[in-house]
PQR file with spaces between the fields and no chain letter, atoms N, CA, C, O and H, PARSE charges and radii, in Angstrom:
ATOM       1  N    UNK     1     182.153   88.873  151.624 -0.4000 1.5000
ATOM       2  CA   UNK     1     181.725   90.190  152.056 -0.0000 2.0000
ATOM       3  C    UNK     1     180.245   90.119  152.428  0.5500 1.7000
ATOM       4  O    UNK     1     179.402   89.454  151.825 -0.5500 1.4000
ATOM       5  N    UNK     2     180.083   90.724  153.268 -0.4000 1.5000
ATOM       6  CA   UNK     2     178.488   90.616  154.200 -0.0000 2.0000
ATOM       7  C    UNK     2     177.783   92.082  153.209  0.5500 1.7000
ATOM       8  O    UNK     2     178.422   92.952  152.618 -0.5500 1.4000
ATOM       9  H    UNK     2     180.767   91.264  153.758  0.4000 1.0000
ATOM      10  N    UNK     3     176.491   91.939  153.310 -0.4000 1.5000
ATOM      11  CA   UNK     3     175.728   92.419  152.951 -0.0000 2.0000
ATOM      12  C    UNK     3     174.700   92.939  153.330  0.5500 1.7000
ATOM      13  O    UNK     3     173.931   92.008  153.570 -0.5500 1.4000
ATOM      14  H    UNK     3     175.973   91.232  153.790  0.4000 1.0000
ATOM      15  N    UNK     4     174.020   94.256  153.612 -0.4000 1.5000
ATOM      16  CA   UNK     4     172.990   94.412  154.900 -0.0000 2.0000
ATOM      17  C    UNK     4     171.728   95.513  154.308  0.5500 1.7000
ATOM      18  O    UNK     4     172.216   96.280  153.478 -0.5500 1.4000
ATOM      19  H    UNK     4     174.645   95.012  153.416  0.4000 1.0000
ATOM      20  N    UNK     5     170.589   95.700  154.489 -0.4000 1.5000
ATOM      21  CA   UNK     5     169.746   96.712  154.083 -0.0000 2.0000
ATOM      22  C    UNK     5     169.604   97.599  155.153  0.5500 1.7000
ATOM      23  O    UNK     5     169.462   96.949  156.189 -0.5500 1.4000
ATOM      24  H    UNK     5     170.192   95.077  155.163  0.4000 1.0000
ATOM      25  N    UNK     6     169.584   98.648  155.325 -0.4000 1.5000
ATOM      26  CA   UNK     6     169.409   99.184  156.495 -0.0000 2.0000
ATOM      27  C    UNK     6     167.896   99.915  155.743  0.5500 1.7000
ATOM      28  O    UNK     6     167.816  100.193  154.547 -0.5500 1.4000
ATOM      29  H    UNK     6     169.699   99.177  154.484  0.4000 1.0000
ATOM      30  N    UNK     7     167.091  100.067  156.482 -0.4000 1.5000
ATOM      31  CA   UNK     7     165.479  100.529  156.198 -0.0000 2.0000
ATOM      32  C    UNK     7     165.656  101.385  157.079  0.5500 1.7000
ATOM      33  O    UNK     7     165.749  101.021  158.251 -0.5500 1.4000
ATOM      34  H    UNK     7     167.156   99.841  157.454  0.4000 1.0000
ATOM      35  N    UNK     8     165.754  102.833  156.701 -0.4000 1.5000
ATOM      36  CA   UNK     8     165.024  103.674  157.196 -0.0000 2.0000
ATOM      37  C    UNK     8     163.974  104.749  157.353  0.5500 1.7000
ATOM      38  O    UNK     8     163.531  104.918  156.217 -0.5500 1.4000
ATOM      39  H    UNK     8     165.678  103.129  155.749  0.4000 1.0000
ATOM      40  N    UNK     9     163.339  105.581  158.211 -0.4000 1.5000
ATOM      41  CA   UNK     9     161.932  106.027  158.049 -0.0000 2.0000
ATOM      42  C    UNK     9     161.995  108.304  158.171  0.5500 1.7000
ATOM      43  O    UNK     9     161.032  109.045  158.372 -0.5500 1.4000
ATOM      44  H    UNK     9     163.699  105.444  159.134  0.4000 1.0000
ATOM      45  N    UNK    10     163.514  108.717  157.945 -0.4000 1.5000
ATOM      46  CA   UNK    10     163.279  109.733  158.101 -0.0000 2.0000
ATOM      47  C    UNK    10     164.218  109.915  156.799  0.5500 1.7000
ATOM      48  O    UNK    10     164.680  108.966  156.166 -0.5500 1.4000
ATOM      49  H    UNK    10     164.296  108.116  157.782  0.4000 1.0000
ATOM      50  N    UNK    11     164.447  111.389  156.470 -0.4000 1.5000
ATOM      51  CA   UNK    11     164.810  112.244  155.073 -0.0000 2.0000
ATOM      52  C    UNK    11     166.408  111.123  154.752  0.5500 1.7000
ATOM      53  O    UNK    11     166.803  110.641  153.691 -0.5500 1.4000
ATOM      54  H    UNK    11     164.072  112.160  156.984  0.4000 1.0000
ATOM      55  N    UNK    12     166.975  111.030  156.103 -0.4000 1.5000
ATOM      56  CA   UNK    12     168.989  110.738  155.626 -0.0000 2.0000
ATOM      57  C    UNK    12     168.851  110.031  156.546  0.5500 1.7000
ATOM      58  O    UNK    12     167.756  109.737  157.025 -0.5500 1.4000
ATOM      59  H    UNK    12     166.654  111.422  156.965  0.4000 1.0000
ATOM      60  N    UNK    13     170.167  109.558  157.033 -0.4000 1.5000
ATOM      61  CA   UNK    13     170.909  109.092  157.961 -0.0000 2.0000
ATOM      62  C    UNK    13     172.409  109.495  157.713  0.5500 1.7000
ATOM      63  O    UNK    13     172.959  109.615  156.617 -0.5500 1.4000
ATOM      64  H    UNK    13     171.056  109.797  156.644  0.4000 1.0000
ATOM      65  N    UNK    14     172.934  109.670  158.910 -0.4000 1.5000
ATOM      66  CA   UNK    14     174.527  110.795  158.959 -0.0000 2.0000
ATOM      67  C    UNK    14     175.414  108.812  158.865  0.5500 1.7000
ATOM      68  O    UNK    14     175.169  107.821  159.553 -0.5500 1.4000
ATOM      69  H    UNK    14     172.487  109.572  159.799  0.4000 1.0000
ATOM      70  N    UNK    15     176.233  108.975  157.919 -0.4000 1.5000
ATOM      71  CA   UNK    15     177.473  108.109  158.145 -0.0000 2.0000
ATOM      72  C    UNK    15     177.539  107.650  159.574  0.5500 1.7000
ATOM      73  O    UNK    15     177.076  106.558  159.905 -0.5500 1.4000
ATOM      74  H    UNK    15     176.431  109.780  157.360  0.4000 1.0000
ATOM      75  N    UNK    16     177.942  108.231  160.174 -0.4000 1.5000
ATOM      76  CA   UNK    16     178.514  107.847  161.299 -0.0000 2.0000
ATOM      77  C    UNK    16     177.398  107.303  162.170  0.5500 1.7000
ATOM      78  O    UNK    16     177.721  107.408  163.353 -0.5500 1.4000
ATOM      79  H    UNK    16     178.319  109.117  159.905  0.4000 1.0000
ATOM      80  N    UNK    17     176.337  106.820  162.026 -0.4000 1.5000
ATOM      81  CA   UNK    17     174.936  106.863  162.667 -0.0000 2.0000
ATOM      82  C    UNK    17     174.584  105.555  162.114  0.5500 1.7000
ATOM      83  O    UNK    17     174.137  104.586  162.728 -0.5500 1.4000
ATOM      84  H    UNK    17     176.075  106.735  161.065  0.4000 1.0000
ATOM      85  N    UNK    18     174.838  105.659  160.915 -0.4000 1.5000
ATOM      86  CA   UNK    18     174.324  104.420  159.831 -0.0000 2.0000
ATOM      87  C    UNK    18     175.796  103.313  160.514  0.5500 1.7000
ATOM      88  O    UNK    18     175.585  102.284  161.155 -0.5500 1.4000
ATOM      89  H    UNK    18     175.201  106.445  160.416  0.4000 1.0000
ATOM      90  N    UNK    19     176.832  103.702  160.268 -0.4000 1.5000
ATOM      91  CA   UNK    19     177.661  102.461  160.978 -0.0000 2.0000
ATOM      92  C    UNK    19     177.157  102.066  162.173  0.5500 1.7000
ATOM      93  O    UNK    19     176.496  101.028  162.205 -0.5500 1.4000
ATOM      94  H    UNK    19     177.003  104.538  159.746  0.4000 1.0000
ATOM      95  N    UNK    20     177.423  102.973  163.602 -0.4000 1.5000
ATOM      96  CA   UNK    20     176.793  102.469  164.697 -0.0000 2.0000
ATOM      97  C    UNK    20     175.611  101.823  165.124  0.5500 1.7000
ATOM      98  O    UNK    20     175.447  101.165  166.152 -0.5500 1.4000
ATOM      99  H    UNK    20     177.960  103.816  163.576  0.4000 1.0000
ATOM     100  N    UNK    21     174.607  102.147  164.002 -0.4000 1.5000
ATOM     101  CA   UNK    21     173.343  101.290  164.016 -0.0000 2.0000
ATOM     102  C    UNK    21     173.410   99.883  163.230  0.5500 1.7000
ATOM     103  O    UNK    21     172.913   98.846  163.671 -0.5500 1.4000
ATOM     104  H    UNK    21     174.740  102.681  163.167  0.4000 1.0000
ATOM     105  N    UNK    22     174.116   99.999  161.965 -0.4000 1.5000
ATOM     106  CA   UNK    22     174.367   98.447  161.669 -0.0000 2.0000
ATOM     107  C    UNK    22     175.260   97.211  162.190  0.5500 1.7000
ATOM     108  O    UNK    22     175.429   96.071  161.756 -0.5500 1.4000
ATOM     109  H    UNK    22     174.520  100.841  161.607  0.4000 1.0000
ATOM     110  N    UNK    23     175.804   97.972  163.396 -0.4000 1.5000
ATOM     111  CA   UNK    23     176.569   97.455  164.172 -0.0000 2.0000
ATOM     112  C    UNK    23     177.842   97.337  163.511  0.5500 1.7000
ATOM     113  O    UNK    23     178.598   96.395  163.748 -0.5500 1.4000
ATOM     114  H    UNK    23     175.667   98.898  163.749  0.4000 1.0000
ATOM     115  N    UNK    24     178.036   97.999  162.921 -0.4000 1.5000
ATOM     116  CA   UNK    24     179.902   97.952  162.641 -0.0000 2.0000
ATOM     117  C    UNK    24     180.862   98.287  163.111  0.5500 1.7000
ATOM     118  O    UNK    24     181.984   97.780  163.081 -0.5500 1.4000
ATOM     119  H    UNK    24     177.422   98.764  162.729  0.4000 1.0000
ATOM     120  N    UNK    25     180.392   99.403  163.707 -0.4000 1.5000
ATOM     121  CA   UNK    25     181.138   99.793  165.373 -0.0000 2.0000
ATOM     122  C    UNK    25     180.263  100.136  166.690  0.5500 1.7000
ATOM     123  O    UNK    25     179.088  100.409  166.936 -0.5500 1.4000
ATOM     124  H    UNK    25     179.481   99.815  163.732  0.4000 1.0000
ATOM     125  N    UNK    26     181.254  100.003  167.274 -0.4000 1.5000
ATOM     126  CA   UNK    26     180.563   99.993  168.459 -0.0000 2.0000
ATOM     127  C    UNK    26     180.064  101.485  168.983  0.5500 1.7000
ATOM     128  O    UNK    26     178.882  101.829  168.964 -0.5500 1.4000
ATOM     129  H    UNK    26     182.209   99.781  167.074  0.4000 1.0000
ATOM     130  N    UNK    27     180.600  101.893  169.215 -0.4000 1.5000
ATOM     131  CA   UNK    27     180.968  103.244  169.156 -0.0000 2.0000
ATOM     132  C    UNK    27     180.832  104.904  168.360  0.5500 1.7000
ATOM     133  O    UNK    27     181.201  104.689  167.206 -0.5500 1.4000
ATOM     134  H    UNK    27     181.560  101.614  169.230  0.4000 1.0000
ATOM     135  N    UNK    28     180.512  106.245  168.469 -0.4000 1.5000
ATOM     136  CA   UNK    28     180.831  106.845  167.570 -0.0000 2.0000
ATOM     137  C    UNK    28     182.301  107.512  167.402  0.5500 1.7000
ATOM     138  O    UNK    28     182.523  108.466  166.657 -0.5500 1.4000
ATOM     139  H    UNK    28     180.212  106.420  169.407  0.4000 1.0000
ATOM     140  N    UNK    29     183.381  106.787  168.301 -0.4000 1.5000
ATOM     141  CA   UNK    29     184.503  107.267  168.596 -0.0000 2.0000
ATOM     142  C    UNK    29     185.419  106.432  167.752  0.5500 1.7000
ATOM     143  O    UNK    29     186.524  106.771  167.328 -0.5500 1.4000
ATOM     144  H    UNK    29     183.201  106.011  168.906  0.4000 1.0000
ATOM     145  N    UNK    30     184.629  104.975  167.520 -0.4000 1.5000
ATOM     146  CA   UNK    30     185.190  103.695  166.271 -0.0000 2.0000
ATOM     147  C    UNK    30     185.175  104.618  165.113  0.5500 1.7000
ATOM     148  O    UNK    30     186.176  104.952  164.479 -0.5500 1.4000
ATOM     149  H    UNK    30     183.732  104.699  167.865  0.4000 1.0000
ATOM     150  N    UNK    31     183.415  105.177  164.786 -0.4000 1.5000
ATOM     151  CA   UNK    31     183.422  105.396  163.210 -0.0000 2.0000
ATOM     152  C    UNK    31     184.184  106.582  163.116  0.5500 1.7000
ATOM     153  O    UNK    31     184.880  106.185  162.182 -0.5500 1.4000
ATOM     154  H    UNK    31     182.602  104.906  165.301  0.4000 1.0000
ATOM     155  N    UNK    32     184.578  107.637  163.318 -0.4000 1.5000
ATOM     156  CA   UNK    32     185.267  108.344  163.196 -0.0000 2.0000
ATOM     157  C    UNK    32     186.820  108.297  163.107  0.5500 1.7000
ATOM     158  O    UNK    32     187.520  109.241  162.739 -0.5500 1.4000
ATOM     159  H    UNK    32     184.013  107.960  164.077  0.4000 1.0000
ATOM     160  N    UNK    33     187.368  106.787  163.582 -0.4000 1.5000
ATOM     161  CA   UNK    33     188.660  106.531  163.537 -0.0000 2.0000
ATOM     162  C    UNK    33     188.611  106.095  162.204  0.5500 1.7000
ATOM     163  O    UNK    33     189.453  106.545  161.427 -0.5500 1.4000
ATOM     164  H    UNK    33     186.800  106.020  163.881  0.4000 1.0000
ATOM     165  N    UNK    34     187.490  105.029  161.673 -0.4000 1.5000
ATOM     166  CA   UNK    34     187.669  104.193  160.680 -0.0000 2.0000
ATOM     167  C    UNK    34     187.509  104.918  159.477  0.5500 1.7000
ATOM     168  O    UNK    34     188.304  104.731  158.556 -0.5500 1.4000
ATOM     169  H    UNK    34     186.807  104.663  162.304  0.4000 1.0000
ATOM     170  N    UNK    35     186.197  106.050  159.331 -0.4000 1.5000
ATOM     171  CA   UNK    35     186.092  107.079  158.489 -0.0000 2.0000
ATOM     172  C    UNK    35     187.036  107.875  157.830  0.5500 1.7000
ATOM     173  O    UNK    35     187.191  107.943  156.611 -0.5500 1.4000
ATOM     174  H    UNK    35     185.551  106.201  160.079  0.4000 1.0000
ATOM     175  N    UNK    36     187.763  108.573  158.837 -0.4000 1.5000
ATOM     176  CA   UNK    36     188.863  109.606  158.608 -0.0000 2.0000
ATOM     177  C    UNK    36     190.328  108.777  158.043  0.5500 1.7000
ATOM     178  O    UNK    36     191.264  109.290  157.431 -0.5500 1.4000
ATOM     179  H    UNK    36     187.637  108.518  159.827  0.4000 1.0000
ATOM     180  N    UNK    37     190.139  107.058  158.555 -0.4000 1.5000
ATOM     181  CA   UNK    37     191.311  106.777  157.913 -0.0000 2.0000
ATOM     182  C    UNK    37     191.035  105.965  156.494  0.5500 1.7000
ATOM     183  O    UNK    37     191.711  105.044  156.035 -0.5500 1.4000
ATOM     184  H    UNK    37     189.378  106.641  159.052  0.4000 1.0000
ATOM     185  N    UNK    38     189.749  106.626  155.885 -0.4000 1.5000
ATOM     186  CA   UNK    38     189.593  106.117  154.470 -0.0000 2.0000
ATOM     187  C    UNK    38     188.877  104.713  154.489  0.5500 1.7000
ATOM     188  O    UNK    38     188.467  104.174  153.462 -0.5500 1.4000
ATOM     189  H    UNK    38     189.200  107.375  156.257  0.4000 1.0000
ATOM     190  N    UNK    39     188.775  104.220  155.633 -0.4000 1.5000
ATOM     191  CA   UNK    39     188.329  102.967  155.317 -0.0000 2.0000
ATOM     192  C    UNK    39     186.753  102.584  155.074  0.5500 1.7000
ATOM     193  O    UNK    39     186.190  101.525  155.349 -0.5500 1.4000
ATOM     194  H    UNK    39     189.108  104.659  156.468  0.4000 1.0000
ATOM     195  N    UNK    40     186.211  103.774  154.472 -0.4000 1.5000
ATOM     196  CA   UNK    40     184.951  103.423  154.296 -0.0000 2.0000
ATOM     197  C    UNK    40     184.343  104.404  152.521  0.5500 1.7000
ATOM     198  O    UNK    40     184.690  105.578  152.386 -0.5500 1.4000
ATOM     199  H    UNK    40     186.669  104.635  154.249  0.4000 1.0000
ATOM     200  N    UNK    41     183.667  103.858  151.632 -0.4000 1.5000
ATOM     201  CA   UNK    41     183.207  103.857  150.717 -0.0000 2.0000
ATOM     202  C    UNK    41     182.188  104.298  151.054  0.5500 1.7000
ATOM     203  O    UNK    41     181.558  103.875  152.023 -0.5500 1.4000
ATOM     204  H    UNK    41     183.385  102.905  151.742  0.4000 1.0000
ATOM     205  N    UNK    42     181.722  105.509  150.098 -0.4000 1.5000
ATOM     206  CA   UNK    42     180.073  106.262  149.838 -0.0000 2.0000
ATOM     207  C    UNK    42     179.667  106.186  148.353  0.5500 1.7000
ATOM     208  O    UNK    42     180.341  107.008  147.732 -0.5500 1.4000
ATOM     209  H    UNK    42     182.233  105.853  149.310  0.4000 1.0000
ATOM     210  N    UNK    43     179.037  105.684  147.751 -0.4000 1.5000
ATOM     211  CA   UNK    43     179.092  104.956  146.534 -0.0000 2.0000
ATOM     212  C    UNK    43     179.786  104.987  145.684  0.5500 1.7000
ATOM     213  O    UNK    43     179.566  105.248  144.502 -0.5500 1.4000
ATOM     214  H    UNK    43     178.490  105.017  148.256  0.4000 1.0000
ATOM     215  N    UNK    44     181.236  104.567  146.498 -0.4000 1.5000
ATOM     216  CA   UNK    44     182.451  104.028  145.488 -0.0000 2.0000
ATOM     217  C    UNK    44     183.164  104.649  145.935  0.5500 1.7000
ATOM     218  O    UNK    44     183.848  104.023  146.744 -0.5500 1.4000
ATOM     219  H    UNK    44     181.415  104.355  147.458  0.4000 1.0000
ATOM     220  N    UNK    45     183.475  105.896  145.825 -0.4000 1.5000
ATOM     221  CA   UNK    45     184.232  106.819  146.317 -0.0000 2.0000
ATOM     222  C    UNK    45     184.674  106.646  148.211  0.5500 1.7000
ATOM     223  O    UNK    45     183.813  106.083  148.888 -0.5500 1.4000
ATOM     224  H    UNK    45     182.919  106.405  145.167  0.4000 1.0000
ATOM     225  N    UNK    46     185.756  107.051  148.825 -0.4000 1.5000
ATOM     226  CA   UNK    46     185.909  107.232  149.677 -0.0000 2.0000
ATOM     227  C    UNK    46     185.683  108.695  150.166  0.5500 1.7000
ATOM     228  O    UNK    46     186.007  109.792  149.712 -0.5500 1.4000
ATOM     229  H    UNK    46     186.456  107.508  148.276  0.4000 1.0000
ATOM     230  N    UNK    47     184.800  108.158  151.594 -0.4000 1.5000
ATOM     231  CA   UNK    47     184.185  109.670  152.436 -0.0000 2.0000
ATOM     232  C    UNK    47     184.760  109.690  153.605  0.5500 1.7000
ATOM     233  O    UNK    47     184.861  108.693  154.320 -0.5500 1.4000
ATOM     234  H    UNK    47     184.537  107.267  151.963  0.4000 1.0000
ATOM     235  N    UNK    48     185.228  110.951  153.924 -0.4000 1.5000
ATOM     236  CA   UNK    48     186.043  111.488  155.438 -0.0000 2.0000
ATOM     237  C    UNK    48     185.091  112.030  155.604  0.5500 1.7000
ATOM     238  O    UNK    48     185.396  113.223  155.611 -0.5500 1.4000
ATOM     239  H    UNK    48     185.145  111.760  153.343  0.4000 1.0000
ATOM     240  N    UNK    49     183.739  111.894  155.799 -0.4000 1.5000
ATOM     241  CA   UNK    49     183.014  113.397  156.253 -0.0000 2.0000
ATOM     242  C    UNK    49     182.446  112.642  157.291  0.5500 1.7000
ATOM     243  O    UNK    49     181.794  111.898  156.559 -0.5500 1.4000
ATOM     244  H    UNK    49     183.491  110.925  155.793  0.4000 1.0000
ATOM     245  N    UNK    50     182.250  112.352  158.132 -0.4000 1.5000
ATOM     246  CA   UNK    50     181.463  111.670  159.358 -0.0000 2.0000
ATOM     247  C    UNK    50     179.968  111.905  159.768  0.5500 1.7000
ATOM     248  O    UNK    50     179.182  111.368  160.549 -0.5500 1.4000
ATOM     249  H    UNK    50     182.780  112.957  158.727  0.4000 1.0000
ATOM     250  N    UNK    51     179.930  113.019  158.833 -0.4000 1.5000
ATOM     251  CA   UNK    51     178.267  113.686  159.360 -0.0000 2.0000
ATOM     252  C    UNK    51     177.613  113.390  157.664  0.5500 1.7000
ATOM     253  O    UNK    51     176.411  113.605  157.512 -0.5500 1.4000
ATOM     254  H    UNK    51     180.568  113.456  158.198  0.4000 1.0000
ATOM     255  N    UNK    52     178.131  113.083  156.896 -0.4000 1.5000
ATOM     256  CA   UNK    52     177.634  112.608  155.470 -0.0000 2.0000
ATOM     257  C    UNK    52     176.671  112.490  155.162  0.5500 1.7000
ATOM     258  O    UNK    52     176.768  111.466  155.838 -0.5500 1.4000
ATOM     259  H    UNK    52     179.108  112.908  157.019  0.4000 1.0000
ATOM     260  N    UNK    53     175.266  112.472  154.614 -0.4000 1.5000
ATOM     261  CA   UNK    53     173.926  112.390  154.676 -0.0000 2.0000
ATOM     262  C    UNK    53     173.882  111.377  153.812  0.5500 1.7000
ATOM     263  O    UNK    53     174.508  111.575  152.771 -0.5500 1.4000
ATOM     264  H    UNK    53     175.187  113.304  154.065  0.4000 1.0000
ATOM     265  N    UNK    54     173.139  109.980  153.960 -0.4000 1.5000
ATOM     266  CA   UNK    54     172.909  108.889  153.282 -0.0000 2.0000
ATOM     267  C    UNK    54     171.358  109.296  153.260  0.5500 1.7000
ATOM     268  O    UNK    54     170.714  109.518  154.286 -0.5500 1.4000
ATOM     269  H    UNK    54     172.630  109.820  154.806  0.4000 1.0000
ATOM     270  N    UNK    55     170.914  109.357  152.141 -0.4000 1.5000
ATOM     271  CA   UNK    55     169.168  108.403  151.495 -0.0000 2.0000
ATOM     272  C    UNK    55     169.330  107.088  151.230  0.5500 1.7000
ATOM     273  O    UNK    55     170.351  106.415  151.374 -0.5500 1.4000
ATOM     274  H    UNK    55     171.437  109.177  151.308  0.4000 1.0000
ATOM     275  N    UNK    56     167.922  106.651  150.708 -0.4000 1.5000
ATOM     276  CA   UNK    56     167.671  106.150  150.279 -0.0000 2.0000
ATOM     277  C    UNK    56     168.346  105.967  148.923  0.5500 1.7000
ATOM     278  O    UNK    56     168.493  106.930  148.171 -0.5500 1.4000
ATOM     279  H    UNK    56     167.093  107.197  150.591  0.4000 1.0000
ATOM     280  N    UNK    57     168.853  104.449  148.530 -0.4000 1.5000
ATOM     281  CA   UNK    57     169.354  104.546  147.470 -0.0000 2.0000
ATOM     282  C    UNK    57     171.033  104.435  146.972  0.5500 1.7000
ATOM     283  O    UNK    57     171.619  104.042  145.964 -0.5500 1.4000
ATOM     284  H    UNK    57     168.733  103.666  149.141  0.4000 1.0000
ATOM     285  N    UNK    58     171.527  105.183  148.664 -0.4000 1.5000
ATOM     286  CA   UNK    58     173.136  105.279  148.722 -0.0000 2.0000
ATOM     287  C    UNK    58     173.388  103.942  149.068  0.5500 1.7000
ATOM     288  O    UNK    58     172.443  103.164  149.198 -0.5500 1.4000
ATOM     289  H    UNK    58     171.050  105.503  149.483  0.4000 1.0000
ATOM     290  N    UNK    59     175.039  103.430  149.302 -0.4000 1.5000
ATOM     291  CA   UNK    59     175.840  102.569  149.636 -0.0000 2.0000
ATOM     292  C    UNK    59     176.386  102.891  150.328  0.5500 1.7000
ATOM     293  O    UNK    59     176.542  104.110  150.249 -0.5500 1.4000
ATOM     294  H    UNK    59     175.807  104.062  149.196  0.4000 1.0000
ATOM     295  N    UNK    60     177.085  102.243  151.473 -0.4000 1.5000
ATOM     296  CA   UNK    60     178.369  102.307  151.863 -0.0000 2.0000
ATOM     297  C    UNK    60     179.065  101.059  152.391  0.5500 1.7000
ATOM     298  O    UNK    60     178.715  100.171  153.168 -0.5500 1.4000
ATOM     299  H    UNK    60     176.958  101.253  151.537  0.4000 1.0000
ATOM     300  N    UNK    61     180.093  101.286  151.747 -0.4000 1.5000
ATOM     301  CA   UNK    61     181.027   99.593  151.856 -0.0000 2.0000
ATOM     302  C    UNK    61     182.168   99.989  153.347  0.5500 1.7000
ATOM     303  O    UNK    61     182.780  101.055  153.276 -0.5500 1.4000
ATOM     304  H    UNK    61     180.377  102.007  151.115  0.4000 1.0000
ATOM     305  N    UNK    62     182.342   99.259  154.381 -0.4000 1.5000
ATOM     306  CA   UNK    62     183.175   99.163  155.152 -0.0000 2.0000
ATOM     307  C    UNK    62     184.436   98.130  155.067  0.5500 1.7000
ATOM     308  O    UNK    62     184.384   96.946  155.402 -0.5500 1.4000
ATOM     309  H    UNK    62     181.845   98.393  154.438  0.4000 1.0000
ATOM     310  N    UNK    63     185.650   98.854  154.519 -0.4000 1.5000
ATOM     311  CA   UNK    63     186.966   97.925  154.622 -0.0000 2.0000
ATOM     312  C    UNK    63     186.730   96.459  154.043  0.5500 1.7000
ATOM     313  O    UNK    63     187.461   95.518  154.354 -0.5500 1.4000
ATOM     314  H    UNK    63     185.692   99.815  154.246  0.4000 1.0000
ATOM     315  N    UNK    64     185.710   96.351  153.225 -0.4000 1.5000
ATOM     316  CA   UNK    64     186.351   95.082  152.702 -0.0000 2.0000
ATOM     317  C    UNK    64     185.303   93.989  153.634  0.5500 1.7000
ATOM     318  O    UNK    64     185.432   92.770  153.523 -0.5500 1.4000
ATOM     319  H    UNK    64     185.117   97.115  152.973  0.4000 1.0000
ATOM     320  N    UNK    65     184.552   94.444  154.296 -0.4000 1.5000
ATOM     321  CA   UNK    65     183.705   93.605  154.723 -0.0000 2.0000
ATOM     322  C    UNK    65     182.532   93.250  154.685  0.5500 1.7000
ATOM     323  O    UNK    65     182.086   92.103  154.667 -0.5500 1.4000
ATOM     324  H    UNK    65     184.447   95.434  154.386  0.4000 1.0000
ATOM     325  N    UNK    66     181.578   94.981  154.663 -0.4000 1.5000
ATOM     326  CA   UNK    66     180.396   94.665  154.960 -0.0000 2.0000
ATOM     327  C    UNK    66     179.805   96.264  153.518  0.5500 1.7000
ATOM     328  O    UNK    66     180.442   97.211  153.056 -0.5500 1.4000
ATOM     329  H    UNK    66     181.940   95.913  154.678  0.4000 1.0000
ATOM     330  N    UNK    67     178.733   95.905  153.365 -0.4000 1.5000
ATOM     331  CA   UNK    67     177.998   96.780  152.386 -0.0000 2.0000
ATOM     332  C    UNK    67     176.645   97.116  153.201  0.5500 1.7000
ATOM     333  O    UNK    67     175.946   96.279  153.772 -0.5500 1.4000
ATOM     334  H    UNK    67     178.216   95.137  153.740  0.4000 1.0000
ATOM     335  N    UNK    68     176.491   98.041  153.163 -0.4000 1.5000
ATOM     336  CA   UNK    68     175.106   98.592  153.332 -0.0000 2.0000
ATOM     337  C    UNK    68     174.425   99.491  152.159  0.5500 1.7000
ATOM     338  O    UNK    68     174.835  100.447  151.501 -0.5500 1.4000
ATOM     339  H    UNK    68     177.058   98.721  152.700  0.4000 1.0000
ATOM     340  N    UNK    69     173.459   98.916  152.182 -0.4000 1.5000
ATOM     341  CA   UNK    69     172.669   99.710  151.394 -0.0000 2.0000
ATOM     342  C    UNK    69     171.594  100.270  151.970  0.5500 1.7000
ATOM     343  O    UNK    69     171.095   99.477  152.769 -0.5500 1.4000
ATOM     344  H    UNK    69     173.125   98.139  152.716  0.4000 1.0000
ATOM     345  N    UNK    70     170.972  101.380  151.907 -0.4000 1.5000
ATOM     346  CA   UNK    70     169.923  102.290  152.893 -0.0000 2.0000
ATOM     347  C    UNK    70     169.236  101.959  151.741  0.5500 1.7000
ATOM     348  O    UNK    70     169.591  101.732  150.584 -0.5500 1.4000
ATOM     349  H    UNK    70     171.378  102.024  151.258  0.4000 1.0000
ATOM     350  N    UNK    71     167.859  101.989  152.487 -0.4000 1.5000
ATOM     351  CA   UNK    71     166.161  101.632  151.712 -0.0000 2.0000
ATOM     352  C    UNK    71     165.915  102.894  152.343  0.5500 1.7000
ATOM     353  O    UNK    71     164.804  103.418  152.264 -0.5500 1.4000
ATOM     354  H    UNK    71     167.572  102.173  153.427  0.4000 1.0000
């Protein structure tokens, strides 16, 4: 499983924003397929919300592959 920091410089970052920028999809039409079908972790828990607000501090695991953690 890959592992990634994402550093960012304003209050959040929306789910669906934080995938497309760490390159996990291409798309915001990907994260919303992959989101809604559960395949993504918000610290631990699974999130359908696509607009989700990540800080500093959160996780999110994609399907078994990749982890992000926001700085």
């Amino acid at each position: 499983m890959r592992q990634e920091e994402i550093q960012i410089h304003t209050e959040f970052i929306k789910l669906q924003d934080l995938l497309k920028f760490a390159g996990a999809v291409g798309t915001g039409g990907q994260a919303k397929e992959l989101i809604q079908a559960g395949q993504v972790l918000v610290n631990g828990e699974v999130c359908t919300m696509r607009g989700k607000k990540l800080r500093p501090g959160d996780r999110a695991q994609v399907a078994d592959q990749l982890v992000l953690t926001v700085r």
